[in-house]
N, C-alpha and C positions, 0 to 999 in steps of 0.2 A: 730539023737538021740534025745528025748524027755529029754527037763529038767523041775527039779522044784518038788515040791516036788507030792509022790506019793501017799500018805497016808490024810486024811481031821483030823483036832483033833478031839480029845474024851472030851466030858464034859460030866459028869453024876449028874445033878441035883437034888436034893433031892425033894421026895415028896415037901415037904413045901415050898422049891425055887423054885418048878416047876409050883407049886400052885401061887405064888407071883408073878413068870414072867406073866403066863396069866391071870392077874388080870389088870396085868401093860399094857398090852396090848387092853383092855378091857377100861382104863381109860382115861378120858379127860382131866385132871388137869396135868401129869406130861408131861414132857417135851419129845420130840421128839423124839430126841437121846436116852435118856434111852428107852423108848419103842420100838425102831431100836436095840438097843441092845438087850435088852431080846430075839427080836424075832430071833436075830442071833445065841443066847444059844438054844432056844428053837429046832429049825432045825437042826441047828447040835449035838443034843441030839436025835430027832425022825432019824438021816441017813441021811438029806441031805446031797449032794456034794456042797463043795465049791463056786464051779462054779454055781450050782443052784440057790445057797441063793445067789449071786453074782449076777445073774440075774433078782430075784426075788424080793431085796431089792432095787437097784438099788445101789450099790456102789464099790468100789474095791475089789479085795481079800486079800490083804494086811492088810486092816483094820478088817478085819473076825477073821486073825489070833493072830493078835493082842488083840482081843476082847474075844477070846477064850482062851488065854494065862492068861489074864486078871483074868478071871472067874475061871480056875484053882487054880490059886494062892492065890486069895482073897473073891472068892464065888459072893455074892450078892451086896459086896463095891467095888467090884474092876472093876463095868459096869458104878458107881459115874465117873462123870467129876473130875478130878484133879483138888484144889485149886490154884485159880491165873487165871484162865479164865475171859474174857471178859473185859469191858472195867472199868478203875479204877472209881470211886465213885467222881461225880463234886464236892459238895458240902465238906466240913470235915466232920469226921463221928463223933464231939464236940457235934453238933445238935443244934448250932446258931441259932438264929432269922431271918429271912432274912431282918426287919427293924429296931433289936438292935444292940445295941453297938458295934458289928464288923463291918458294914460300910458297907455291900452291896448297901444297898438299901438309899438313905437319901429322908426324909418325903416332 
C-alpha cells in the first residue's frame, strides 16, 4: 500500500505576487533562499508535482510543503526568514569606538 500524502498543495498567486516572484527570481541582490522559495510557489502554482520541484530545486519535500503552507497563510511575508536567524552580532549594537573609552582597543 502506497502512503503519504496524495494530493500536491494549491497556491494561487496573485497577478502582482506572480509578477514579484519572477522578478525575484530574475534578481542578483537578494538572497538565495528567498529566490528558492519563490520558485517553489511559482511551480507549484504553474502544476508541477512535488516530486518535480523536489528534483528540480534540489531539496526535500518536506520543506515544499512547508513553504507552501507558508505562502497560504501569509502570502509574500510568510517566504521572509523568521527573526532570530543566524549568528548573534560581535560587537554591541551601542556603536562604540573600537579606540574609545570602552577599552577594546588601547592606543
Amino acid at each position: 500500500m502506497v502512503q503519504g500524502r496524495k494530493t500536491n498543495p494549491v497556491v494561487f498567486p496573485t497577478p502582482e505576487e506572480r509578477r514579484i516572484l519572477e522578478s525575484r527570481q530574475r534578481s542578483t541582490t537578494i538572497g538565495r533562499g528567498l529566490a528558492r522559495r519563490g520558485q517553489i510557489i511559482l511551480m507549484l502554482s504553474d502544476g508541477a508535482s512535488i516530486s518535480e520541484i523536489s528534483r528540480t530545486i534540489g531539496i526535500a519535500r518536506g520543506p515544499i510543503y512547508k513553504w507552501a503552507k507558508r505562502f497560504r497563510k501569509k502570502r509574500l511575508d510568510g517566504l521572509k526568514d523568521k527573526p532570530g536567524r543566524g549568528r548573534r552580532p560581535f560587537f554591541p549594537s551601542g556603536g562604540g569606538s573600537a579606540f574609545g573609552k570602552d577599552g577594546l582597543r588601547e592606543a
